[in-house]
C-alpha positions in Angstrom: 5.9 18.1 101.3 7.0 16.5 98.2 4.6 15.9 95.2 4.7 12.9 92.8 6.4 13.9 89.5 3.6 12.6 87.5 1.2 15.1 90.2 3.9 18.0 89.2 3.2 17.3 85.5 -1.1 16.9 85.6 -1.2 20.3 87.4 1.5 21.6 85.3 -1.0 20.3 82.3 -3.8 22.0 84.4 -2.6 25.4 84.5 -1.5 25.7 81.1 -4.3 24.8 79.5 -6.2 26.8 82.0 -4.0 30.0 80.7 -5.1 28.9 76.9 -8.6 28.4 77.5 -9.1 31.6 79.4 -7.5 34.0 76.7 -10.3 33.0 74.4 -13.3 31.7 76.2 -15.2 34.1 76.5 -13.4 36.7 76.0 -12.2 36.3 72.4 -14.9 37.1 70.7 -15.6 40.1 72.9 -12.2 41.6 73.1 -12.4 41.5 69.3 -15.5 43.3 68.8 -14.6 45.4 71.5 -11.2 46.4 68.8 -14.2 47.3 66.2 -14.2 43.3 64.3 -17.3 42.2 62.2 -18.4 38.5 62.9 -16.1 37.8 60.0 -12.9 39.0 61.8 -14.3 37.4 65.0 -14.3 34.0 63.3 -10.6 34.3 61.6 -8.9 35.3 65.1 -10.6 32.5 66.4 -9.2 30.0 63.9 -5.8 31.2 64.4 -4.8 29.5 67.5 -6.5 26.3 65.6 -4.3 26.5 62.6 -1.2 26.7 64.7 -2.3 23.4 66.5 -2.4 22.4 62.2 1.2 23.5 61.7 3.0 22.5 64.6 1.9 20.1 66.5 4.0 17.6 64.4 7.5 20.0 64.1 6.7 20.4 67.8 6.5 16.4 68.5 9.7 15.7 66.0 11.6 18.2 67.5 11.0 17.1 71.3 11.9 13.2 70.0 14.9 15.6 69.0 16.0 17.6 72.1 14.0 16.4 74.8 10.8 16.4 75.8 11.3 17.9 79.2 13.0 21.3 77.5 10.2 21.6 75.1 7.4 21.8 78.0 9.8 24.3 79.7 9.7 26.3 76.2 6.1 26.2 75.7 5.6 27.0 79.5 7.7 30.3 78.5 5.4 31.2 75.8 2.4 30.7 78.3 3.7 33.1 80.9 4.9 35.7 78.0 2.1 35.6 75.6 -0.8 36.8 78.4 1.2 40.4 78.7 1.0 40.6 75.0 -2.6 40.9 74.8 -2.6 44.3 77.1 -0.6 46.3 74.5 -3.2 45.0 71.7 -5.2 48.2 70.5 -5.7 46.8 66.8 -7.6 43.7 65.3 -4.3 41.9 63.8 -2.3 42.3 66.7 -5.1 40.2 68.3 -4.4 37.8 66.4 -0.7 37.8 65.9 -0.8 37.4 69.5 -3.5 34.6 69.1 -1.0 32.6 66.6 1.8 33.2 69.7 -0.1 32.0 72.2 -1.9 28.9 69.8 1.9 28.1 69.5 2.9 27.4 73.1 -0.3 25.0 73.2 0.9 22.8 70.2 3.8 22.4 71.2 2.7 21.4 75.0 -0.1 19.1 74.8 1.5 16.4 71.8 5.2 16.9 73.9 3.1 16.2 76.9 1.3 13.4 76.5 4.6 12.1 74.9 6.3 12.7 78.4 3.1 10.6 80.0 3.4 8.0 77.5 7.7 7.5 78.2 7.7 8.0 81.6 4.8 5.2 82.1 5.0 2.0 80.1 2.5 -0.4 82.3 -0.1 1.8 82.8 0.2 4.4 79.9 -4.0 4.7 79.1 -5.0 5.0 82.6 -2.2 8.0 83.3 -2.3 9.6 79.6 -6.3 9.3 80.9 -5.6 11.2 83.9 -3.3 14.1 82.3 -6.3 14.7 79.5 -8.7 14.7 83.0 -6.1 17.3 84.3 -6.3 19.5 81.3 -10.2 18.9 80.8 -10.2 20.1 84.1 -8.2 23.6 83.7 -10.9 23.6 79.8 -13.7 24.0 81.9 -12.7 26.7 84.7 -11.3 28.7 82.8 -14.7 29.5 80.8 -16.6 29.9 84.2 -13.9 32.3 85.7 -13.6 34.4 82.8 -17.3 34.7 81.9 -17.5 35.6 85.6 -15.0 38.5 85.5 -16.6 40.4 82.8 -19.6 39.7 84.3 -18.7 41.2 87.5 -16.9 44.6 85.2 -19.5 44.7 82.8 -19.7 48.7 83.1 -16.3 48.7 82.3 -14.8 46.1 79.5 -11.4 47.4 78.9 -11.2 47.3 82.3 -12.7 43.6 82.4 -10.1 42.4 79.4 -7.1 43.3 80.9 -8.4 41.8 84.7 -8.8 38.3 82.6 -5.3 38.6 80.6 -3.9 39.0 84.2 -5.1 35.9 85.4 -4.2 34.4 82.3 -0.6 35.1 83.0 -0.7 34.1 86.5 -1.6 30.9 85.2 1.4 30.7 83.0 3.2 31.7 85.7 2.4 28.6 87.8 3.0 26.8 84.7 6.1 27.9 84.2 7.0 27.5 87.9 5.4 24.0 87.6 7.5 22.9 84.9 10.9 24.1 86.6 10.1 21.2 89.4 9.4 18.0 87.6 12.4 16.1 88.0 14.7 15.4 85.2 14.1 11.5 84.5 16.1 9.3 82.9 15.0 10.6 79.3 16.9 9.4 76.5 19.6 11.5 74.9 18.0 12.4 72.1 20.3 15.3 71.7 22.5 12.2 70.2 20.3 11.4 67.8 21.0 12.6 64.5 18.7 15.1 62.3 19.0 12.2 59.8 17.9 9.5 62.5 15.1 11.7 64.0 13.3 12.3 60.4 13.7 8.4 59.5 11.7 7.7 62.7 9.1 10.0 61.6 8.9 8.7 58.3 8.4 5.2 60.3 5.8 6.6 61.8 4.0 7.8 58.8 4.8 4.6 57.0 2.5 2.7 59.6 -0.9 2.1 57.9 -2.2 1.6 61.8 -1.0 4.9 63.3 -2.7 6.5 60.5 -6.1 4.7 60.6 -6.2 5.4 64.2 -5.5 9.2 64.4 -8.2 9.4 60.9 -10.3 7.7 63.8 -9.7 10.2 66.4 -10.3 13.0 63.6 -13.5 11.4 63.3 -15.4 11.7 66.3 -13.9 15.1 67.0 -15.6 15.9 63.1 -18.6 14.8 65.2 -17.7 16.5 68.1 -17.4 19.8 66.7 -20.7 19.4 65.0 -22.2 18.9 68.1 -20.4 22.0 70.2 -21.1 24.2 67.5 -25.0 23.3 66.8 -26.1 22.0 69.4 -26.7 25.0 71.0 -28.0 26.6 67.9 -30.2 23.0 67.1 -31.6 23.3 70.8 -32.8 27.2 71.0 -34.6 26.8 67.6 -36.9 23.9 69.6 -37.5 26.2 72.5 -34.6 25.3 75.3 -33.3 28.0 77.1 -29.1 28.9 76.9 -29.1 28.1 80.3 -30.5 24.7 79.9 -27.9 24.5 76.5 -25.0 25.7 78.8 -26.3 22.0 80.9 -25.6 19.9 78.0 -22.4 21.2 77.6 -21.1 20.9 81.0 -22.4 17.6 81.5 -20.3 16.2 78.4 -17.3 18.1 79.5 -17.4 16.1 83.3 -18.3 13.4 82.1 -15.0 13.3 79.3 -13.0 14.2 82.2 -14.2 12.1 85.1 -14.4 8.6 82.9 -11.8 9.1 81.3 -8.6 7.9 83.4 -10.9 4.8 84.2 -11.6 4.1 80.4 -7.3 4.5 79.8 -7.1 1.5 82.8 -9.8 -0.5 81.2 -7.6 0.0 78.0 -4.4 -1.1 79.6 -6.0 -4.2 81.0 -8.5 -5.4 78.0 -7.0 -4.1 74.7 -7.0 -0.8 72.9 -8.7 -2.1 69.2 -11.8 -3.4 70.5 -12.2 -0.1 72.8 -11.5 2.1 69.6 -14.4 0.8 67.5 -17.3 0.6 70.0 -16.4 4.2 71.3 -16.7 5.6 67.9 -20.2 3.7 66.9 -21.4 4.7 70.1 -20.3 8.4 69.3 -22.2 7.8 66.0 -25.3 6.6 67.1 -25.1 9.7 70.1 -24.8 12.3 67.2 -27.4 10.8 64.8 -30.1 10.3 67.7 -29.5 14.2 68.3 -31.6 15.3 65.3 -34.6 13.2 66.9 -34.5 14.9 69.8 -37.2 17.6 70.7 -37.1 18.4 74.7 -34.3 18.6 77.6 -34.4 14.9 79.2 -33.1 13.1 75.7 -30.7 16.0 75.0 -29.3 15.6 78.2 -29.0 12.0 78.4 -27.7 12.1 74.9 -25.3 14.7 76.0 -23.8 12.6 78.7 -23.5 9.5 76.7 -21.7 11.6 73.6 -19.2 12.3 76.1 -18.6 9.3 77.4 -17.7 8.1 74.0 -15.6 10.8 73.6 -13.9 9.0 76.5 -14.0 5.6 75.5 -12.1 6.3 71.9 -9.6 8.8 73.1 -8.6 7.6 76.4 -7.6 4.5 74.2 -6.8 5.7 70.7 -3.9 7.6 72.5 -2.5 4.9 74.3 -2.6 2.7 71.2 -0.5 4.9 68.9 2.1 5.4 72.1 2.6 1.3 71.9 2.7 1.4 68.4 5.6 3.4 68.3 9.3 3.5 68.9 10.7 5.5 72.0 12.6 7.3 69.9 9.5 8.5 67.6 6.7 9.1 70.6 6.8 12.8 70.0 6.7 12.3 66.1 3.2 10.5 66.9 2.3 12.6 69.6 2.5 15.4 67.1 1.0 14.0 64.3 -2.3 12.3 66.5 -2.4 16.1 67.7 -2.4 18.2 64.1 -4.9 15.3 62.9 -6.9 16.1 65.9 -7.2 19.4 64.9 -8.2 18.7 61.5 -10.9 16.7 62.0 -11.8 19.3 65.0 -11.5 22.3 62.5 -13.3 20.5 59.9 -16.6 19.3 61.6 -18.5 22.6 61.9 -17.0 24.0 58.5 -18.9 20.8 56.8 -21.8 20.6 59.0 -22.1 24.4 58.5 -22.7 23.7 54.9 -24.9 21.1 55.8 -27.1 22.8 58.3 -27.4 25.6 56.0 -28.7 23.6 53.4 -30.7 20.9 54.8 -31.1 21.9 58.6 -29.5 20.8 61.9 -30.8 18.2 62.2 -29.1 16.9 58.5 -25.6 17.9 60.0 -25.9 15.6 63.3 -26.7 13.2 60.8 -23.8 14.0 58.5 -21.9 13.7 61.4 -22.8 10.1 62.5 -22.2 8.9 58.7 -18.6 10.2 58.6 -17.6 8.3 62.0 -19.7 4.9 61.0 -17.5 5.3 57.9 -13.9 5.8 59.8 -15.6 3.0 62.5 -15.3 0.4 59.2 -12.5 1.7 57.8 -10.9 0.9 61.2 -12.1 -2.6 61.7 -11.2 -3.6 58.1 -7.5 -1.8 58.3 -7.0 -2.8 61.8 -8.9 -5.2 63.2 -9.8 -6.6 67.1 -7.2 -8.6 66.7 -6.7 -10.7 70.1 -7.4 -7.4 72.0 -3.9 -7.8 73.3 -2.5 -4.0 74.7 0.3 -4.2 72.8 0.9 -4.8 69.4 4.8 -3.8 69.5 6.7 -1.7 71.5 5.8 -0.7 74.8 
């Protein structure tokens, strides 16, 4: 039986971010304390893998437009069946998170070289199957939590026991994704091994000359500013007016399907009706979501609100994506793949450290607020430095 090369690389996509996600979620946190951390040295070896998406995401995107795209997901498939074994030898806090800054590694380079490999290998419909590799990936996000959380559950009486069980499935994962990788065909990729060092950083510098590119990824930043607001206090907004975890854990979920379900339809609706127009309304939708948040007091709104937030989540990135891809030479597609990704991470990283200072000042439901200004603001800055233009789905190259 012979599976689509596109299929090959969305489970590929699945499985490593699967082997990511699972490393940290829950377990993280726990593994750390378990090694003797405060909340303090909880909260750096969690950043770690966040600041590696910072650094090189865009070395990891010029590089591929360098050597190959196909040879970078193979190296970053390597670091996802390695890095899992690390974590058993860990018995002190900054090996944690030497091994953390490893494993953060193997993801920034694989998901801006990926969607760079979507965005070459399919020109005519590049939102709708960039739309369906994120869905992939979304999809491996949200298991990996549930199967974790449900293997310490099931050791709880034993939580050494229950780390290393959960770093083993971790590196079965990046196993498959390794294995994965091996199969996708070779296409027709450029030889970028021809292209000079010279050549390769004048195509970035093209890139970062293009007052578009930019605007777009700031909007992207933006309504992951907002969305890290709302993963990070939410919960914390919603237990101080009397809903239960479970009921938080709801909201969550439901945003996370949602993302993943609409968004392959949102990339076609991109590819069919233009990218611009899509852009803006998804991010004041996502504004007026996460300001309506802090006048919310019981489960139904949240929920609704939940669902909706997510779906503009959808909207903007399922196109944002796509836009930058047509924007951009073949020869630079990892450059901007890379830099869309470390902006990304930014804005991500940046949300709750801001609202943080917000809540603590003024309340939650000042930093929902907070959030909703700062993506109203990169909304406008948007249609003034961009436009709707004729809502064509390509602006230059495809």
């Amino acid at each position: 039986m012979r599976f689509s090369p596109f299929l090959l690389l969305c489970a590929t996509g699945f499985f490593a971010i699967f082997s990511s996600t699972i490393s940290k979620s829950p377990v993280l946190p726990l593994f750390a304390a378990h090694l003797g951390a405060d909340p303090s040295g909880v909260g750096l070896v969690a950043a770690v893998s966040a600041f590696t998406g910072v650094m090189f995401s865009i070395p990891a995107g010029i590089i591929s437009d360098r050597f190959g795209k196909q040879k970078l997901l193979l190296f970053s498939s390597g670091i996802f069946l390695l890095a899992p074994f690390l974590y058993l030898g860990v018995t002190q806090l900054w090996q944690l998170a030497a091994v953390r800054f490893f494993h953060g590694f193997g993801t920034a380079i694989f998901v801006p070289v990926g969607m760079a490999l979507v965005s070459e290998k399919y020109h005519k419909e590049r939102g709708e199957k960039m739309g369906w590799f994120s869905t992939a990936t979304l999809a491996g996000r949200f298991m990996a939590p549930v199967i974790g959380g449900g293997i310490i559950s099931v050791l709880v009486f034993n939580p050494g026991q229950s780390y290393r069980v959960v770093y083993g499935v971790c590196g079965a994962a990046g196993l498959a994704t390794l294995l994965l990788a091996l199969f996708i065909p070779r296409s027709a990729e450029r030889q970028q091994q021809s292209q000079s060092w010279a050549g390769m950083l004048t195509a970035f510098k093209t890139v970062l000359a293009n007052r578009i590119i930019l605007i777009t990824c700031a909007v992207e930043a933006a309504i992951l500013f907002a969305y890290g607001t709302f993963e990070t206090f939410l919960p914390l907004y919603s237990v101080s007016i009397g809903i239960s975890p479970y009921e938080v854990g709801i909201f969550l979920s439901a945003q996370v399907m949602t993302l993943a379900v609409s968004k392959p339809m949102m990339g076609r609706f991109s590819d069919r009706h233009g990218r611009r127009p899509q852009i803006f309304a998804g991010a004041l939708l996502g504004a007026v979501c996460i300001g309506l948040f802090s006048l919310c007091k019981s489960f139904a709104p949240l929920l609704v609100l939940s669902i909706v937030f997510g779906l503009s989540l959808s909207i903007v990135t399922a196109s944002s994506s796509a836009f930058i891809a047509d924007l951009s030479s073949k020869e630079a597609l990892g450059s901007s793949m890379g830099l869309l990704g470390s902006i990304m991470d930014i804005g991500h990283t940046a949300g709750p450290l801001f609202s943080g200072v917000v809540a603590a000042h003024f309340g939650y439901g000042k930093a929902f607020i907070g959030g909703a200004l700062v993506l109203i603001v990169f909304a406008g800055v948007f249609l003034a430095g961009v436009g709707m233009g004729n809502g064509s789905r390509r602006t230059h190259h495809a």
